[in-house]
MIDOSE-1310 file (N, C-alpha, C; in nm, 2 decimals, decimal comma, always signed):
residues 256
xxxx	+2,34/-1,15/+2,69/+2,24/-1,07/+2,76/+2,11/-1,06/+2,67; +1,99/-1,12/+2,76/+1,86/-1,09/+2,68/+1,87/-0,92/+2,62; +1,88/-0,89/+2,68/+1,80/-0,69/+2,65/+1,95/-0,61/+2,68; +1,96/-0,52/+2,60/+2,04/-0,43/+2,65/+1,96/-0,32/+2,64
xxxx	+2,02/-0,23/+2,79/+1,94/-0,10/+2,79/+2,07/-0,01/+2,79; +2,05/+0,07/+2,70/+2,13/+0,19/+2,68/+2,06/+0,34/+2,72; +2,16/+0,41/+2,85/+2,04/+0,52/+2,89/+2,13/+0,62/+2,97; +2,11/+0,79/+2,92/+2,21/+0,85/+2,93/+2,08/+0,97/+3,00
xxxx	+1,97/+0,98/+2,97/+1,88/+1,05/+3,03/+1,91/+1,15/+3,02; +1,93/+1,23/+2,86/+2,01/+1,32/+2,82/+1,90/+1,39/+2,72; +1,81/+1,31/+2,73/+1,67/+1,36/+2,60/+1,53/+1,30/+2,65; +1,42/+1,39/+2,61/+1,29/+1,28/+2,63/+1,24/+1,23/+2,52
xxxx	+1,38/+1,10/+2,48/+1,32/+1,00/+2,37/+1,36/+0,88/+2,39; +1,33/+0,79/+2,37/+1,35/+0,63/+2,44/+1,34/+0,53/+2,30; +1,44/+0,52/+2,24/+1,42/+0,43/+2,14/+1,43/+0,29/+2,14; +1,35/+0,15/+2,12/+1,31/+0,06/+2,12/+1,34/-0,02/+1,99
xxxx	+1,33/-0,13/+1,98/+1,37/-0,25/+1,90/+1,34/-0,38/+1,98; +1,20/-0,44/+2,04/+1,22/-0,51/+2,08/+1,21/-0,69/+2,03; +1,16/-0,69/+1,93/+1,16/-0,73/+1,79/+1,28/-0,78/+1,74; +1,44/-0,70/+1,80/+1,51/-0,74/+1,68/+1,58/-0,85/+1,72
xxxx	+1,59/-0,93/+1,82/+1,68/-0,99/+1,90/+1,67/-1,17/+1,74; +1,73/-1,25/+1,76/+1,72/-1,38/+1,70/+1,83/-1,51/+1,82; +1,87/-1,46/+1,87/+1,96/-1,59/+1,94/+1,83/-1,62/+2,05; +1,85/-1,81/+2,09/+1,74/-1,88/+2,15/+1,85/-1,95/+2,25
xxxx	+1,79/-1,98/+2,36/+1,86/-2,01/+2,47/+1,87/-2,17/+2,44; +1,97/-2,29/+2,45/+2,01/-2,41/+2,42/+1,86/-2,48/+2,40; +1,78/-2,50/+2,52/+1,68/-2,59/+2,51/+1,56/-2,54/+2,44; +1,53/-2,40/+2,41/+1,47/-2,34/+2,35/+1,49/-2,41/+2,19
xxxx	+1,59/-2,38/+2,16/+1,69/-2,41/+2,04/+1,67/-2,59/+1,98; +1,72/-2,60/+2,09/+1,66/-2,77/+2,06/+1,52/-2,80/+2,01; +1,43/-2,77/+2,06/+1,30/-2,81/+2,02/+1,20/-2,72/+1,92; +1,31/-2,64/+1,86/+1,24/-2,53/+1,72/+1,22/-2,63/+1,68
xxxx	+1,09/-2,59/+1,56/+1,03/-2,67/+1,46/+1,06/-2,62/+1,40; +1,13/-2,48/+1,37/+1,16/-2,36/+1,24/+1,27/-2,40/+1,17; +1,32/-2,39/+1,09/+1,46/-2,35/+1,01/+1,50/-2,21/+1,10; +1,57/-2,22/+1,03/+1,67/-2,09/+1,08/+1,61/-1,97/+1,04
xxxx	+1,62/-1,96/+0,89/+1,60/-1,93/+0,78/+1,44/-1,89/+0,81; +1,36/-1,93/+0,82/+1,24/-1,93/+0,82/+1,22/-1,85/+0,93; +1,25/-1,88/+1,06/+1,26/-1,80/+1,20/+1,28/-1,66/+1,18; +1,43/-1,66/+1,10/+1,46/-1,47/+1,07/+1,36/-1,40/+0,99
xxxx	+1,32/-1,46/+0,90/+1,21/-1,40/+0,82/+1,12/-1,36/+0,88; +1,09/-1,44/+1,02/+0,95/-1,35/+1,10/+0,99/-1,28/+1,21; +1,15/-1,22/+1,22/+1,20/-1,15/+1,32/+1,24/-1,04/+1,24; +1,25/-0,91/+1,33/+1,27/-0,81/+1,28/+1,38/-0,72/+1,26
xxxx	+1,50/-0,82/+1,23/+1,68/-0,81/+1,24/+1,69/-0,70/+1,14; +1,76/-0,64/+1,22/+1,86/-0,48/+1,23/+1,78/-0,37/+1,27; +1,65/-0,40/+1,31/+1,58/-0,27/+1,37/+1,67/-0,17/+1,54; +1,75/-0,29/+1,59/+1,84/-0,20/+1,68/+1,88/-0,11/+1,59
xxxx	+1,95/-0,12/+1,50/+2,03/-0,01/+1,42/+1,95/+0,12/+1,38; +1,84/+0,10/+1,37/+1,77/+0,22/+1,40/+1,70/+0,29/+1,54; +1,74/+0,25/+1,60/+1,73/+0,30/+1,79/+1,85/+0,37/+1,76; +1,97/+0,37/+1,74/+2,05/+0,46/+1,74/+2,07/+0,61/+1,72
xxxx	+1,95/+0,64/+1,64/+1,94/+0,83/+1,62/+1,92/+0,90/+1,78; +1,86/+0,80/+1,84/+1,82/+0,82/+2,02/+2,00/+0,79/+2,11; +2,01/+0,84/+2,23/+2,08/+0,81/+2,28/+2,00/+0,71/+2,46; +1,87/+0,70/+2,47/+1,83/+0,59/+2,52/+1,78/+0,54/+2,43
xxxx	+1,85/+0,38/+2,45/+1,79/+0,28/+2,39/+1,76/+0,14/+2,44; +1,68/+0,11/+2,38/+1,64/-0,06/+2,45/+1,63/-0,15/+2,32; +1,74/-0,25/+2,32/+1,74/-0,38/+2,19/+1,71/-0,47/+2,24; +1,69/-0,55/+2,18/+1,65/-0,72/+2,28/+1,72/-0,78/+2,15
xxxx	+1,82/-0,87/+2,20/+1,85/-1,02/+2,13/+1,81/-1,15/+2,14; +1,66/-1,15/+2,20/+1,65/-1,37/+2,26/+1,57/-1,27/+2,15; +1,53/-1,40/+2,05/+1,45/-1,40/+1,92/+1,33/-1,41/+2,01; +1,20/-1,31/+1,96/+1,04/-1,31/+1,99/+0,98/-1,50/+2,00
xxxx	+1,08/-1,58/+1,92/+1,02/-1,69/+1,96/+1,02/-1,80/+2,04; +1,11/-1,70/+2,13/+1,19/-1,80/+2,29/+1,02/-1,67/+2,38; +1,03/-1,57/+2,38/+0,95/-1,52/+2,43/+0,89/-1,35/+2,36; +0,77/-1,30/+2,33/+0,77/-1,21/+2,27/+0,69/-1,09/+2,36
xxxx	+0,77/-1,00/+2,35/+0,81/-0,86/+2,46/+0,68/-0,78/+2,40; +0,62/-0,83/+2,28/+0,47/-0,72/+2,21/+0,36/-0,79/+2,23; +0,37/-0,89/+2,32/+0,24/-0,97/+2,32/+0,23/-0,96/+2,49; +0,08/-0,96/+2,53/+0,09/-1,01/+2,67/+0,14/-1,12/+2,76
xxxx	+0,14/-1,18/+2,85/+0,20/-1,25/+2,90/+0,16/-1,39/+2,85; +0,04/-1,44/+2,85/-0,06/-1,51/+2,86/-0,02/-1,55/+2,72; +0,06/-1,45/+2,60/+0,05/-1,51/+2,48/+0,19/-1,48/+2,45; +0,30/-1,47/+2,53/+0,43/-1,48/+2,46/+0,50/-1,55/+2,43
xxxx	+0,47/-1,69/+2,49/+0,54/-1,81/+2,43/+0,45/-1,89/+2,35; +0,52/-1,89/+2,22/+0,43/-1,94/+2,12/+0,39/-2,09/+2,11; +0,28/-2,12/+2,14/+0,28/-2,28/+2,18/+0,25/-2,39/+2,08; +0,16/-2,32/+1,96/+0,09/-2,42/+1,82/+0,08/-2,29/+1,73
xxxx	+0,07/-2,37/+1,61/+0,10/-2,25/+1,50/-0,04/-2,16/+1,48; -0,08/-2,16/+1,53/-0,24/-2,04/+1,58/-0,13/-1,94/+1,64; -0,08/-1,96/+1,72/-0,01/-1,84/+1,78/+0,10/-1,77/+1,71; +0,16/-1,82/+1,58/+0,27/-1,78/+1,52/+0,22/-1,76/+1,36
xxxx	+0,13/-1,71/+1,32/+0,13/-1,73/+1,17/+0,10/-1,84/+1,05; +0,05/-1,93/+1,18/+0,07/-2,10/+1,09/+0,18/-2,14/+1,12; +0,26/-2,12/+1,17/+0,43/-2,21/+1,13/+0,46/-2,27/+1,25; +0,51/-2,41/+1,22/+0,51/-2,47/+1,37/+0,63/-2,45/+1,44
xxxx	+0,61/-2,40/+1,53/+0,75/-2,35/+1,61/+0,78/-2,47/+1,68; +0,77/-2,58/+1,74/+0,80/-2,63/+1,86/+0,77/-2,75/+1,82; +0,87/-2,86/+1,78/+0,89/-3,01/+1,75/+0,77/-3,08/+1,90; +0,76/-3,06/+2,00/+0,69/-3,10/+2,08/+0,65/-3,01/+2,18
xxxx	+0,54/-3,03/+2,23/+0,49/-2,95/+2,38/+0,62/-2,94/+2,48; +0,70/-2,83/+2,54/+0,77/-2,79/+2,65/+0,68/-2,82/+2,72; +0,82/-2,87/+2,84/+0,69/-2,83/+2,96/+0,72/-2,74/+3,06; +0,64/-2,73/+3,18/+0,64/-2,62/+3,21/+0,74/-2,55/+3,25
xxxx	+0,83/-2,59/+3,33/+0,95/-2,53/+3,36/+1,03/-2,42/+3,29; +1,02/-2,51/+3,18/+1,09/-2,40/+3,03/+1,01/-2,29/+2,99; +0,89/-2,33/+2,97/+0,77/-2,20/+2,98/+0,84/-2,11/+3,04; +0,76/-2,13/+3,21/+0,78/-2,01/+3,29/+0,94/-1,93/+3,35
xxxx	+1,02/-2,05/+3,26/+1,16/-1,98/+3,31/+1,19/-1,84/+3,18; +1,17/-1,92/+3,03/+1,13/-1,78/+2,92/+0,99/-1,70/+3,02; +0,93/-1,67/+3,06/+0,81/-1,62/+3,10/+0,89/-1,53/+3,21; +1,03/-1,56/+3,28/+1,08/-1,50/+3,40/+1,15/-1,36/+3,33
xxxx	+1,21/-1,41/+3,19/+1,27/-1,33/+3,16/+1,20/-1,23/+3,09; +1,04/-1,25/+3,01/+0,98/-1,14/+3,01/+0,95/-1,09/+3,10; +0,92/-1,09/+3,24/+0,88/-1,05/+3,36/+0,99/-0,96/+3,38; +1,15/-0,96/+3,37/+1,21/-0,92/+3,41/+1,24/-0,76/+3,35
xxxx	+1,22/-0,80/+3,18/+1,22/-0,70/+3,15/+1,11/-0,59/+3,13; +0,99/-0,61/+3,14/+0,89/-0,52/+3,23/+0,89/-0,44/+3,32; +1,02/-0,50/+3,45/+1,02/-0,46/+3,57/+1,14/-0,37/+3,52; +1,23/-0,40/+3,45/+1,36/-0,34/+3,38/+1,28/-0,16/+3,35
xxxx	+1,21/-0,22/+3,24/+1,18/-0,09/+3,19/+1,10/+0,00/+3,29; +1,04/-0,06/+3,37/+1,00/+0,03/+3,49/+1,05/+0,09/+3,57; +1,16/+0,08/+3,60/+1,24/+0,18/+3,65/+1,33/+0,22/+3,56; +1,37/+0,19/+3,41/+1,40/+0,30/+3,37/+1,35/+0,38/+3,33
xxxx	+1,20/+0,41/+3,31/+1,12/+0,48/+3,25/+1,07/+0,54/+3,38; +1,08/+0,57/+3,52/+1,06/+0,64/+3,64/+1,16/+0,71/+3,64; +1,28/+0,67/+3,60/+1,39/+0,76/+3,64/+1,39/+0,89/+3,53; +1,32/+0,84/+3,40/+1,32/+0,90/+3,26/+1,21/+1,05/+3,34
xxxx	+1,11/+1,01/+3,42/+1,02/+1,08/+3,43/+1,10/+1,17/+3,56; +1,15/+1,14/+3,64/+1,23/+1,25/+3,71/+1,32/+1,36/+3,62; +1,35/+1,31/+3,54/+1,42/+1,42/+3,44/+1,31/+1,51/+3,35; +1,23/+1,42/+3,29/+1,13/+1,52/+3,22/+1,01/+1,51/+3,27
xxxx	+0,89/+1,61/+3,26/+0,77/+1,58/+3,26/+0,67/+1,48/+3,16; +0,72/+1,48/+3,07/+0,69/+1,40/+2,95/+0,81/+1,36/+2,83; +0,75/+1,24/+2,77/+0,86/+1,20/+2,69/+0,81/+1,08/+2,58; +0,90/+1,05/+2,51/+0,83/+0,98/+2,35/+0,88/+0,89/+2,36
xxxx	+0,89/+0,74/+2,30/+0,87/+0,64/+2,28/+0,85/+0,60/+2,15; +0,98/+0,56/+2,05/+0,95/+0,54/+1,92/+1,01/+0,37/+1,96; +0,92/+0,26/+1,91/+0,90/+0,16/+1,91/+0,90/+0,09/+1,77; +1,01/+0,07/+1,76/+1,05/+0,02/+1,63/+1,09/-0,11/+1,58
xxxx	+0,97/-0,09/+1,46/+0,94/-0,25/+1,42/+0,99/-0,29/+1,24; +0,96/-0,43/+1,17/+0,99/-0,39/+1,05/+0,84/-0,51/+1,01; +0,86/-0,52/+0,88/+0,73/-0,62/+0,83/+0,75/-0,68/+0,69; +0,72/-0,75/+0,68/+0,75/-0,86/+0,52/+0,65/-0,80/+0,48
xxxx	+0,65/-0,80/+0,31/+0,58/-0,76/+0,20/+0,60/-0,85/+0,10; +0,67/-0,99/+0,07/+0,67/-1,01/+0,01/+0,62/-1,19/+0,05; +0,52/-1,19/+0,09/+0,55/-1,30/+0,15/+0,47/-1,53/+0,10; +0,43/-1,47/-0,01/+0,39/-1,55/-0,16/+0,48/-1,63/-0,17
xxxx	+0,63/-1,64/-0,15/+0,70/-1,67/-0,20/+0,86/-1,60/-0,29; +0,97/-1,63/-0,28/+1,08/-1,55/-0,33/+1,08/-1,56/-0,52; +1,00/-1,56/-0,53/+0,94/-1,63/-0,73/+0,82/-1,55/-0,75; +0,72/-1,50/-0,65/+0,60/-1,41/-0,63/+0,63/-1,32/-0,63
xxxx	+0,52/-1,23/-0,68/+0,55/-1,07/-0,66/+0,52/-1,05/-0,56; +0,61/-0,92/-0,52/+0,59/-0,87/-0,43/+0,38/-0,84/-0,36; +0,36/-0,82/-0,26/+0,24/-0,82/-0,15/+0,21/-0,63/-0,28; +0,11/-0,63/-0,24/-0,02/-0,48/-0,28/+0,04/-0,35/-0,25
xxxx	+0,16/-0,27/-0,31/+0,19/-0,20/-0,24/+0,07/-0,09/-0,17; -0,05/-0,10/-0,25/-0,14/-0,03/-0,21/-0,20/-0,04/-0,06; -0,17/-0,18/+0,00/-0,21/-0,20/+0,11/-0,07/-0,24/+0,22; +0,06/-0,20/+0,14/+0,16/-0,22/+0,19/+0,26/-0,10/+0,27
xxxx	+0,20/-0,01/+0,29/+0,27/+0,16/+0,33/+0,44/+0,12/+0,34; +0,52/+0,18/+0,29/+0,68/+0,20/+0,34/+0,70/+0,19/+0,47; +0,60/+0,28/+0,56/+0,65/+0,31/+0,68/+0,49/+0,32/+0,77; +0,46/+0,25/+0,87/+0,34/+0,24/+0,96/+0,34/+0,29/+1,05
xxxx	+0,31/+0,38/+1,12/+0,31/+0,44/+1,25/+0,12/+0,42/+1,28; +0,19/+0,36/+1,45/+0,04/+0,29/+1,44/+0,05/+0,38/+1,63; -0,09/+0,36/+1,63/-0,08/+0,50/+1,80/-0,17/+0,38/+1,89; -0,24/+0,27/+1,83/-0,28/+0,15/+1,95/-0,39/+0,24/+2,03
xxxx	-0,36/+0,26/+2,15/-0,45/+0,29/+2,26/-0,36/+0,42/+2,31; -0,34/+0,51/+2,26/-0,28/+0,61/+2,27/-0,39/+0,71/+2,31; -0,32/+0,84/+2,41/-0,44/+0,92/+2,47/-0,41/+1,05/+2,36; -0,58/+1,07/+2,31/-0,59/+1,16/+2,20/-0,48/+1,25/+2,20
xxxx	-0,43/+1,34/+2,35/-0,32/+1,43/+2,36/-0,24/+1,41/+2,28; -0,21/+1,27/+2,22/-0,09/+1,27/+2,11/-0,10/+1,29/+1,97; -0,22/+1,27/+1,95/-0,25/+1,24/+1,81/-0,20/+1,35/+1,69; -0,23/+1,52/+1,72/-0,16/+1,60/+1,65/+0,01/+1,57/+1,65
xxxx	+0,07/+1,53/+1,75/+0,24/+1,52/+1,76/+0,21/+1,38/+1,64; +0,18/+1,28/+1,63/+0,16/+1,17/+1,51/+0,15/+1,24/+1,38; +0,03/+1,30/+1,34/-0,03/+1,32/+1,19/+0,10/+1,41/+1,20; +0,17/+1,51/+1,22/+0,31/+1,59/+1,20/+0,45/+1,49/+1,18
xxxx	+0,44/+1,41/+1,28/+0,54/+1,29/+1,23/+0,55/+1,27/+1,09; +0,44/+1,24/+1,09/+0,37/+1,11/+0,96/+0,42/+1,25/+0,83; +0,42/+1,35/+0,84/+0,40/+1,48/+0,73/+0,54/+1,50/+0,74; +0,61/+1,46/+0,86/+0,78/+1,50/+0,81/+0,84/+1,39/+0,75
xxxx	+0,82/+1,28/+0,81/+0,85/+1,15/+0,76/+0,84/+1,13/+0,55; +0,70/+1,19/+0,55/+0,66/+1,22/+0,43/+0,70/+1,29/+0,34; +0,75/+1,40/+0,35/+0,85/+1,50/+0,32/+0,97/+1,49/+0,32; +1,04/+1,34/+0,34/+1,18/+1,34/+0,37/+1,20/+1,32/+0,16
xxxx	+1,31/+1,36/+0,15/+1,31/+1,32/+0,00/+1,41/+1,17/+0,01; +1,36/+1,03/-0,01/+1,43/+0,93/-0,01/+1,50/+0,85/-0,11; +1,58/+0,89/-0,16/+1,67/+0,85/-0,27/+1,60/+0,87/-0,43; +1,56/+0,99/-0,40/+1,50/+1,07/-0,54/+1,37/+1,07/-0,52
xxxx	+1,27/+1,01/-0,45/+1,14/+1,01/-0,41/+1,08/+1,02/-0,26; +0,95/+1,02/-0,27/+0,84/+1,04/-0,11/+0,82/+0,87/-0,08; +0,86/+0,89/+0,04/+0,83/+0,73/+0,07/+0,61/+0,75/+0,12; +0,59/+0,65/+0,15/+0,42/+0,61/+0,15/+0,44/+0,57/+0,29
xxxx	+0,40/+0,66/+0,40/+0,34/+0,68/+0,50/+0,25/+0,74/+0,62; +0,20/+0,59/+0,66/+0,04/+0,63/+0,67/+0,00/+0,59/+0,84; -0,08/+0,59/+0,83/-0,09/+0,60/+0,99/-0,23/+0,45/+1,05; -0,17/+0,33/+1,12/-0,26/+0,23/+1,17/-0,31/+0,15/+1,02
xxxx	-0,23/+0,11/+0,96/-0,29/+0,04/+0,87/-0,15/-0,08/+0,85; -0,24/-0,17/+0,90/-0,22/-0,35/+0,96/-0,18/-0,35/+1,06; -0,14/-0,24/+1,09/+0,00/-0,27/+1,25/-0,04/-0,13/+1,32; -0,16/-0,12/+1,41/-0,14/-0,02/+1,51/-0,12/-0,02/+1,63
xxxx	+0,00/-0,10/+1,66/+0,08/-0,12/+1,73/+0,01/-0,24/+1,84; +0,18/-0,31/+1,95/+0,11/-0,43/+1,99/+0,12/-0,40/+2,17; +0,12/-0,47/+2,20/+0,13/-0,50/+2,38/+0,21/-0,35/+2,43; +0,30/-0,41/+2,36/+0,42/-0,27/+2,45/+0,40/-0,10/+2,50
xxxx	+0,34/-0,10/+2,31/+0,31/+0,06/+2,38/+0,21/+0,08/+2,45; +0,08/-0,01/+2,43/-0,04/-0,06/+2,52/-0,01/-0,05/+2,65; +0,08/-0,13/+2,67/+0,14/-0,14/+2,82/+0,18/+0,03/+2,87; +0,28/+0,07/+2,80/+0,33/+0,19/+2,81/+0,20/+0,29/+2,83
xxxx	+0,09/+0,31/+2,74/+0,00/+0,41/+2,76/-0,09/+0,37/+2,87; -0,11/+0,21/+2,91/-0,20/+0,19/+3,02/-0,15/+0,25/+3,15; -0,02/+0,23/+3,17/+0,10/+0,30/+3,29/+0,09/+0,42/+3,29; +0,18/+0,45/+3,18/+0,17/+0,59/+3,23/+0,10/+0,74/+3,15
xxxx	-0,01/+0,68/+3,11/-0,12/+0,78/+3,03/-0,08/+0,90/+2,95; -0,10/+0,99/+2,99/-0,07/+1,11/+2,92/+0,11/+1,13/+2,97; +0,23/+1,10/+3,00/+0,32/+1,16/+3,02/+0,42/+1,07/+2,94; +0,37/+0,95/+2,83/+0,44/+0,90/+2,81/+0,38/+0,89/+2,65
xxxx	+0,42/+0,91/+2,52/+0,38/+0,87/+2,38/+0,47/+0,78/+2,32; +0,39/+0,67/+2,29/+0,47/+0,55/+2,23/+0,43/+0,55/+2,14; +0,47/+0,54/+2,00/+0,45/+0,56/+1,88/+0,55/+0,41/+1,80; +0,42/+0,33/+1,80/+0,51/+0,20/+1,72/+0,54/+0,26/+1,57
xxxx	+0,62/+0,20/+1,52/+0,64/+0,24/+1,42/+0,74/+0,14/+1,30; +0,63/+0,09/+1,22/+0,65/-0,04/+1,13/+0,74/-0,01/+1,00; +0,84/-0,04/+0,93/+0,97/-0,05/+0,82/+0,91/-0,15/+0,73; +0,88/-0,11/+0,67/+0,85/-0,26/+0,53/+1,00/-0,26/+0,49
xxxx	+0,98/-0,44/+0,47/+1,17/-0,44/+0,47/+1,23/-0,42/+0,34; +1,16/-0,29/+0,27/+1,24/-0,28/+0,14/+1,42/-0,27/+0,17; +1,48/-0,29/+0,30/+1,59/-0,27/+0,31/+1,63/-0,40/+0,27; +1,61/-0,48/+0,28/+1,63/-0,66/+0,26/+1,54/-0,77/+0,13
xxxx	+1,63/-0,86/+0,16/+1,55/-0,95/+0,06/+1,54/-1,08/+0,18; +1,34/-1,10/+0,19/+1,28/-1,12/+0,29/+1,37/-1,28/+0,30; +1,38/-1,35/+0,16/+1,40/-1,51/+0,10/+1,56/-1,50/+0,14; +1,67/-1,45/+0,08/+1,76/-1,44/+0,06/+1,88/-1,44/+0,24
xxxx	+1,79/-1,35/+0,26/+1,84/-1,28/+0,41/+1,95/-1,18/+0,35; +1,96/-1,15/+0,23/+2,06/-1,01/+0,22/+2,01/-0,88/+0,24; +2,05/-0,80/+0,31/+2,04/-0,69/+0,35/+2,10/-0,56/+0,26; +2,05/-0,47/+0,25/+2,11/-0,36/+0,16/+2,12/-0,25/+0,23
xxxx	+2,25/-0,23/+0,25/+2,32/-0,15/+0,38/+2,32/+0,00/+0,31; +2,27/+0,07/+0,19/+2,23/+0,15/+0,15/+2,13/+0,23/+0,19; +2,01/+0,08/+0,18/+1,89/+0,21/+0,23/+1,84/+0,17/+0,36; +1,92/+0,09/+0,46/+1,93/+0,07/+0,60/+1,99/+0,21/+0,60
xxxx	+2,10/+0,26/+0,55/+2,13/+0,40/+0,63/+2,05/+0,54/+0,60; +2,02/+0,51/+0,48/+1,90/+0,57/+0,41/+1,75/+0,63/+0,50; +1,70/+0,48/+0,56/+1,61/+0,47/+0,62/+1,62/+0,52/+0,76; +1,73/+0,48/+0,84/+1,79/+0,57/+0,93/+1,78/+0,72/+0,93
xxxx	+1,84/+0,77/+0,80/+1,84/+0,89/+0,84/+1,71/+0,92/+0,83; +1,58/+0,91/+0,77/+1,50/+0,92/+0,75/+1,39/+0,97/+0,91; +1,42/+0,87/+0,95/+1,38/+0,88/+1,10/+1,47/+0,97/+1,18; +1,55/+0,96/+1,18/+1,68/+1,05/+1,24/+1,60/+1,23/+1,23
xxxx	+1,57/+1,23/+1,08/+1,52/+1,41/+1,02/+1,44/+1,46/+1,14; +1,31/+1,34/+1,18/+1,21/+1,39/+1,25/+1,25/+1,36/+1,40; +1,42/+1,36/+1,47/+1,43/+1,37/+1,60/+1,42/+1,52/+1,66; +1,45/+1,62/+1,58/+1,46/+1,74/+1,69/+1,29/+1,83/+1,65
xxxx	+1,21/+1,78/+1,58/+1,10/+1,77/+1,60/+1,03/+1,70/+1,74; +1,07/+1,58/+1,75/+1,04/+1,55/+1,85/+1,05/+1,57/+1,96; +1,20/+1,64/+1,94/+1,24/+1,70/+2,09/+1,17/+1,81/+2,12; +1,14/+1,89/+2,04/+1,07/+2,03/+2,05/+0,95/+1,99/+2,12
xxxx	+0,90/+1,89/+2,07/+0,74/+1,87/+2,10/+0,76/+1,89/+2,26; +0,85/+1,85/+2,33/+0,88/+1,78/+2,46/+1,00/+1,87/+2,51; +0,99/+2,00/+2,47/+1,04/+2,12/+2,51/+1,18/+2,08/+2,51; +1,25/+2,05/+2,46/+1,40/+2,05/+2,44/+1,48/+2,11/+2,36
C-alpha cells in the first residue's frame, strides 16, 4: 500500500509523514541511478513514528523518488539531477507511461486526503495539521564535520503560505517545544529557517484557508547517523515525546 491513512476522527489533529515512505515499485526500481544507501539518506525514514502522538494519521511508503507528495504535480517525478539535489536518479529517460502511472498515484492521494479531510471538517470547525518532516546536517561527507549548527535549528517549523490567523498558535508551539527539557538541555527551535514548508501544506492552506493549520515541521536527524543508516532509538523516543508535550496544547487551541 502506497499511503496508509489512519483516522478515528476522535481529535482536531491530523498527523502526516509524507516523506517517510522508501520502497519503489519494480520498474521504478529498475532504472534508479541511486544506491540504496544514497536514496535513504535523501528520505525521511521513521518520521511515521512520530505521527503516532496523533490518532489521525497519514504515512506514505513509495519513497519521494518514485513520486513526491511535497512538490506540485508538474515537479514530482524527478527527471535530471536539477530536480533532486544533483544526484542522478534515473539510469535513463522513462517514458511516459511510467511517468503518468507514478503521477496517478499522486493524484490519488490528493483525492484521498480530500475526503478525509471533509469528513475531519464535519466533526470540527477547525483543525491542525502537523506535517512532519526530518533534514540532513551533516552532509560534507561521513569524515566532515558536521553542517553550522548555527544555521542548522534541531527543530524547523515552517508556516509557508499560512493565513496570519495562525501565526500566534506557531510562535507558542515553537515556546513549548522550546521549553521541553531534552535529555538535560533546550533543544534550538526556530521558526522558517531553510524549510518553510513545501507543496502540501500550501495545498492544504490554498483549500481550505482559515479552517485548516498546517504546520510543517522539520527534525534534524540528530536521531541517526545520516552515512551509517543507524538509528538511535533513544532519542527517536526522546524526540517523540517532545512533540507529544505540545499535543494537548494543540487541542486546546481547537477547543478540545
Amino acid at each position: 500500500m502506497d499511503t496508509e491513512f489512519y483516522f478515528t476522527f476522535s481529535e482536531p489533529l491530523v498527523c502526516t509523514a509524507i516523506h517517510n515512505g522508501h520502497s519503489l515499485s519494480t520498474p521504478v526500481k529498475d532504472n534508479c541511478g541511486l544506491p540504496e544507501d544514497d536514496r535513504a539518506r535523501e528520505e525521511d525514514l521513521r518520521t511515521g513514528y512520530f505521527t503516532r502522538i496523533g490518532v489521525n494519521r497519514i504515512v506514505q511508503n513509495r519513497s519521494r523518488f518514485e513520486y513526491d507528495l511535497n512538490r506540485t504535480r508538474d515537479r514530482a517525478f524527478y527527471l535530471d539531477p536539477g530536480d533532486a539535489w544533483g544526484l542522478v536518479v534515473r539510469k535513463e529517460l522513462p517514458d511516459k507511461e511510467l511517468i503518468e502511472n507514478c503521477l496517478t498515484h499522486y493524484d490519488i492521494f490528493y483525492r484521498r486526503v480530500r475526503l478525509f479531510f471533509k469528513e475531519m471538517l464535519k466533526c470540527y470547525s477547525s483543525f491542525c495539521v502537523l506535517d512532519i518532516h526530518s533534514y540532513n546536517h551533516h552532509r560534507r561527507g561521513p569524515d566532515e564535520p558536521l553542517d553550522d549548527p548555527a544555521k542548522n535549528p534541531e527543530i524547523i517549523l515552517g508556516t509557508s503560505n499560512m493565513p496570519q490567523k495562525w501565526f500566534p498558535l506557531v510562535d507558542q508551539l515553537r515556546e513549548r517545544l522550546t521549553s521541553y527539557e531534552f535529555m538535560g538541555r533546550r533543544l534550538d527551535v526556530r521558526i522558517n529557517i531553510k524549510f518553510p514548508g513545501g507543496h502540501f501544506p500550501r495545498w492544504i492552506h490554498d483549500n481550505y484557508g482559515n479552517r485548516v493549520c498546517a504546520v510543517a515541521i522539520e527534525f534534524k536527524k540528530i536521531f541517526m547517523n545520516e552515512w551509517t543508516g543507524e538509528f538511535y532509538p533513544e532519542v527517536l523516543r526522546e524526540l517523540r515525546q517532545v512533540l507529544k508535550s505540545t499535543k494537548p496544547f494543540i487541542l486546546k487551541q481547537f477547543n478540545v
